[in-house]
C-alpha positions in Angstrom: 0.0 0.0 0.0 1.3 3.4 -1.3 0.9 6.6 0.7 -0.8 9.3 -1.0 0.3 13.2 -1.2 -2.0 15.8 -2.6 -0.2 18.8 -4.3 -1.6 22.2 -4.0 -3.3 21.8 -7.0 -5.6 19.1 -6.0 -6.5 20.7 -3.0 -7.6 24.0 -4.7 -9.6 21.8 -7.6 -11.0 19.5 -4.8 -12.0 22.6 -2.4 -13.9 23.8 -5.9 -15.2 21.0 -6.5 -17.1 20.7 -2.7 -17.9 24.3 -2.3 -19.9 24.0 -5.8 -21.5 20.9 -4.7 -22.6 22.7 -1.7 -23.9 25.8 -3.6 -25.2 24.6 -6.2 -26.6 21.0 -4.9 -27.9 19.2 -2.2 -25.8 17.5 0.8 -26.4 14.2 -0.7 -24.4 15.2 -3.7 -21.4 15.9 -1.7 -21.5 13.2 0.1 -21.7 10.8 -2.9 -19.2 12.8 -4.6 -16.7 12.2 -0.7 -17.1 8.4 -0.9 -16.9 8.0 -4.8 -13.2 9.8 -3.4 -12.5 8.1 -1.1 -13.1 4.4 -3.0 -10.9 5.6 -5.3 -8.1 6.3 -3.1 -8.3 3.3 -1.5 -8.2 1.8 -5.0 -5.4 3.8 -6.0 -2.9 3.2 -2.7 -3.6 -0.8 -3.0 -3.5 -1.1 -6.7 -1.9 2.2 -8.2 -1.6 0.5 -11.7 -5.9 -0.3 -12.0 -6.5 3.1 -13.5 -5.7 3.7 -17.7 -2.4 6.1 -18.7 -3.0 9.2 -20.1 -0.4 11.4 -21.4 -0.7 15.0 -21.0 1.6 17.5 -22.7 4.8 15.5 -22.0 3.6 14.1 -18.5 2.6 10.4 -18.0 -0.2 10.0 -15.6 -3.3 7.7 -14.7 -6.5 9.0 -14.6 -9.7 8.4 -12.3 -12.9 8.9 -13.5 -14.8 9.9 -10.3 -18.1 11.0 -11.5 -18.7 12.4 -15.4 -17.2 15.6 -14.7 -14.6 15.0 -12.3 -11.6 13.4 -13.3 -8.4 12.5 -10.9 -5.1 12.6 -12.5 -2.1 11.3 -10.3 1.0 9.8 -10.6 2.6 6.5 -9.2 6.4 7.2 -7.8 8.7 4.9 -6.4 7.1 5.4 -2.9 3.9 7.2 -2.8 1.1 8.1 -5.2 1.1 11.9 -6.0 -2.7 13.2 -6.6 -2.3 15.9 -9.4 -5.6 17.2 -10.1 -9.4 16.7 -9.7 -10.0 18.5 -13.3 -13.2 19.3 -13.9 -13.9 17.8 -18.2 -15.6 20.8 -18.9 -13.2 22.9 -18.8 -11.2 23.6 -21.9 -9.9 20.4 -23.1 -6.4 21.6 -24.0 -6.0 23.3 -20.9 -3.2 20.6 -19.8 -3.0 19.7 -16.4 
């Protein structure tokens, strides 16, 4: 099992992410949207491989699908799992990580 580290950026888009959910939905929402997280983490630290490649720019990463419009990128190091973003996919496509 891998630890995992959230850069800056992941906090900021995750933060986003929740105070939307909080403004523009209900509480159930948000709390769907914490354990759909929350699986996936414990997904990634066990089995950081389960999740596809994608190749942004000239960066390697996996990426999470966590609901239709939120997607986790991270990548796997030697000895933790570095969370990169929580991108939202409608934002510009070409907007890169």
């Amino acid at each position: 099992m891998k630890a995992i580290r959230w850069s800056e950026q992941a906090i900021e888009d995750y933060d986003r992410n929740l105070e939307y959910l909080q403004i523009e939905w209900t509480e159930r929402e948000e709390i769907i949207f914490n354990l759909k997280v929350a699986k996936t983490l414990r997904n990634i630290s066990t089995m950081p491989e389960l999740y596809p490649v994608a190749i942004i720019g000239s960066t390697i990463v996996r990426k999470a699908v966590i609901t239709t419009q939120i997607t986790l990128y991270y990548l796997v190091l030697e000895d933790q799992i570095l969370l990169v973003r929580f991108k939202n996919n409608f934002q510009a496509p070409n907007s890169g990580l």
